[in-house]
C-alpha positions, 0 to 999 in steps of 0.5 A: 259407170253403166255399161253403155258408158263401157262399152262407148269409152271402148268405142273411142278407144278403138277409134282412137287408135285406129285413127293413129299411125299404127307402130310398136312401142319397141319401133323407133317413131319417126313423129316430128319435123325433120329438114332435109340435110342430104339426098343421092339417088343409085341406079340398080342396074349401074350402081351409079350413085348422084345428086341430082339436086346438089350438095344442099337440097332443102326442105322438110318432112313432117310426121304429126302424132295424129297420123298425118304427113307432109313433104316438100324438098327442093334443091338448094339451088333453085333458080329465080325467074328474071321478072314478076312473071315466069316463062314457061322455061322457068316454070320448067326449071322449077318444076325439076328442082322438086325433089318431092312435094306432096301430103297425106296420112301414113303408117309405120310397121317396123322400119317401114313407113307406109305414106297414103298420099292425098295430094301430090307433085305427081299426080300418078301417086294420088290415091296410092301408097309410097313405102320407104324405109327409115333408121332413127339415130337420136337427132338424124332419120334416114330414109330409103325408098323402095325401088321406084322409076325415076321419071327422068330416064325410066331407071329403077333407082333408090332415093336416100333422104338424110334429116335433121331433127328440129322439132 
């Protein structure tokens, strides 16, 4: 091989793995789809610890090899609207059974998985970085977020997220 086709595969190489989601080969890899078996929230400052979203939230999350992710978790009990077309009320309701919908790339540094979000429920989180926390256990991932605002009540909280492998 010539040394301009060295140095191009090096090129594809180093583009490759910049265009991968960076972790170790000793990090536990987060890379799958994942349904949503549990989620509590604890407020920092009371230590109370809910479920706002019932004792069967439902979902995935979604880690692709090629650094792509995507969310979308709801409650178990979402309401249905009465006719074809929802009321603003239901609109209402349904936008509060979200427990989190939104997509983009991420990263992994450890136990640390970084998500560059794209789009999202919350437009406030476009452009930005949401950092969580994971443990891998054979078929379960938890996830922790790192304190965030809840935007109900301005409470600092931390969100745990239980899954399931299923791919």
């Amino acid at each position: 091989m010539k040394r301009s086709g060295v140095a191009f595969v090096g090129l594809v190489l180093c583009a490759v793995a910049m265009a991968s989601p960076s972790h170790s080969a000793d990090s536990p890899s987060v890379v799958g789809t994942w349904q949503l078996t549990g989620y509590s929230q604890e407020f920092l400052d009371t230590k109370e610890v809910s479920r706002p979203f019932g004792d069967r939230p439902t979902g995935y999350i979604e880690y692709s090899p090629g650094g792509h992710m995507v969310v979308f978790l709801m409650s178990g009990d979402v309401p249905r609207p009465v006719a074809a077309t929802y009321t603003d009320a239901e609109r209402a309701a349904l936008h509060k059974s979200i427990v989190g919908a939104y997509a983009g790339t991420y990263t992994v540094e450890g136990n640390k998985v970084i998500h560059h979000i794209l789009s999202s429920w919350r437009p406030e989180w476009i452009g930005g970085n949401q950092t969580r926390f994971f443990e891998t256990d054979g078929k379960t991932l938890v996830i922790k977020t790192a304190p965030i605002k809840f935007s109900r009540t301005g409470q600092d909280m931390v969100a745990t997220l239980t899954f399931e492998r299923v791919e």
